[in-house]
C-alpha positions, 0 to 999 in steps of 0.5 A: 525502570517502571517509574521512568516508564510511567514519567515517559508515559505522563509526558507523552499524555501531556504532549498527546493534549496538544496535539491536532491531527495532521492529514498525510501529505503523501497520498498512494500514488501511481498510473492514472488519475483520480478525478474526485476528492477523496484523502483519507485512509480508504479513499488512500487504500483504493489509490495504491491498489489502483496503481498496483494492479499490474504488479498484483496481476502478473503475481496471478498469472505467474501462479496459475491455475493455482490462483484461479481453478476454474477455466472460465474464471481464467478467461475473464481475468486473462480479458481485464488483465491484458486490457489493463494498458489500453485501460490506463492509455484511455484514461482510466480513473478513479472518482470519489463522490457522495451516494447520498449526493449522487443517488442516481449513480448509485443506487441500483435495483434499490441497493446502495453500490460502493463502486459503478462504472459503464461497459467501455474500456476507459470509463470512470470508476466512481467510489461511493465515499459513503461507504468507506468509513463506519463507527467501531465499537466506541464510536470512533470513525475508522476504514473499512477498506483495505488495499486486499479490499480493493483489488477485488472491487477493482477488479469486479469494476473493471470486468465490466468494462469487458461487458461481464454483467454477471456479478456473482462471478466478477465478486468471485474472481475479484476475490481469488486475485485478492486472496492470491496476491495478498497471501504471495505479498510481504506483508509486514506489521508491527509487533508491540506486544509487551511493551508497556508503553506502546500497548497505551496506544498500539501501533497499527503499522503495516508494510506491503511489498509486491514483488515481481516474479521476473528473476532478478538479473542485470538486465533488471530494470525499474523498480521491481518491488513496490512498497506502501506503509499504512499507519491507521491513518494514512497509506503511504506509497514509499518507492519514492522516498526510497529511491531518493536513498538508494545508490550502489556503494562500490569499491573506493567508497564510490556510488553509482546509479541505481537502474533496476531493484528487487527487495527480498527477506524484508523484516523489522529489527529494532525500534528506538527513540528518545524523543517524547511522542515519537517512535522510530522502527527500522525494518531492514531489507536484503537488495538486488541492485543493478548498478549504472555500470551493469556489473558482474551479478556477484557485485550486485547484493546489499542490504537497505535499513530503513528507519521510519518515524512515527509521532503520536497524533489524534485522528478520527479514529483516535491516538495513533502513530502517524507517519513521518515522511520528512523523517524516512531513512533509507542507507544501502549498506555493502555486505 
């Protein structure tokens, strides 16, 4: 076993030479747009959370007081929240730009600023792409942005667009929301440990799922769990490609639309792959499905495996297992 492990790992070596890093060619997409350039894993972190909010919103409000204690806090982000449509109605955007190219947006009582905007509903959230990436400890380039990460800068950004200058309580409510819906969140990440193979090069694979708290029922409609995958790399936003899988298996062998789904008990099983250079890990999701036909609730209950590949690729941050798209899985299965 130990010697077929060590050939496998030679192989991989000799492959891992001749690989050059490829960039996702699924950037996090959603509500909005972004103005500026801006691909990478940081710039891919602050997109998901932008097209996340109202979902990572309505976890908050579900959740109070217990997500913000304080009643002026509430206030505040009652304010950013119900502005959140008239926001995106009026062209809210992201804008990734160089500091150092743009000092005079950002620099701001003598200090460098990762995000700035105006006080209007609307304006422009400019990101400081200086800012988002900083050597680790052997000199490699890595983020230094996560999705939490940018809930909270978003929504510091977008008080002000409620004319909130006090930035003390903006960072503070920006950082409950945080806190609230990443606890509340799936968040689910790849366990290597003891694998001799892969602890060459661990995988730095994390699934996040944020669930609506409306009550599944066969009114349900639209997707009510939003998913993203990160990979070190790249942040992926999934709800598309599993949608292009998912159908309702009824009696006959039949298939029908799906209108509306809620994922829930979400966990990784197994991961297996004979390919040098790859690695598939399958994560396995209990579904509540409503069906074109609406159906009796008892009708609506499956499971959905998703196999999700990996090839081993060099990045700025070194080796990692970058994400496949082409290679996304997802089968619905009857229980």
């Amino acid at each position: 076993m130990k010697m077929r492990m060590r050939k496998v790992s030679i192989q991989c070596k000799a492959l891992i030479c001749s690989l050059l890093f490829a960039g996702s060619a699924f950037a996090a997409k959603g509500p909005g747009t972004v103005v500026g350039n801006g691909g990478g894993l940081s710039e891919q972190n602050f997109n998901f959370a932008f097209a996340s909010l109202e979902r990572l919103y309505e976890i908050c409000t579900a959740s109070l007081p217990s997500c913000l204690n304080d009643k002026h806090e509430r206030e505040v982000f009652e304010m950013i929240r119900k502005a959140l449509p008239l926001e995106r109605k009026a062209g809210l955007a992201l804008n990734f730009m160089s500091g150092a190219e743009h000092p005079e947006r950002f620099r701001i009582d003598g200090q460098m600023r990762l995000a700035v905007t105006n006080s209007r509903v609307g304006d422009v959230i400019d990101i400081n792409t200086d800012m988002l990436y900083a050597p680790n400890s052997v000199g490699l380039v890595q983020s230094v942005v996560d999705v939490g990460t940018a809930v909270s800068i978003l929504t510091h950004e977008l008080g002000h667009h409620q004319g909130i200058l006090d930035h003390q309580l903006l960072d503070l409510i920006g950082a409950k929301v945080r806190v609230f819906a990443m606890t509340e969140a799936d968040i689910l990440k790849v366990d290597t440990f003891g694998d001799t193979y892969d602890m060459q090069v661990p995988a730095t694979v994390a699934v996040y799922a944020f669930h609506s708290n409306v009550v599944p029922d066969d009114d349900m409609q639209g997707a009510q769990s939003r998913l993203g995958l990160t990979d070190g790399v790249g942040f992926y936003e999934l709800n598309s490609l599993v949608e292009k899988n998912l159908k309702c298996l009824v009696a006959g062998g039949a298939e029908q639309a799906v209108i509306g789904y809620r994922f829930y008990k979400m966990r990784w099983t197994t991961r297996d792959d004979s390919r040098v250079g790859w690695r598939t890990y399958q994560m396995r999701s209990s579904a509540f499905l409503v069906c074109d036909d609406r159906g009796p609730r008892g009708d609506n209950e499956f499971d959905i495996v998703f196999d999700i590949a990996f090839a081993l690729q060099n990045s700025p941050s070194g080796m990692k297992w970058v994400m496949q798209p082409k290679e996304f899985r997802a089968k619905v299965i009857r229980r």
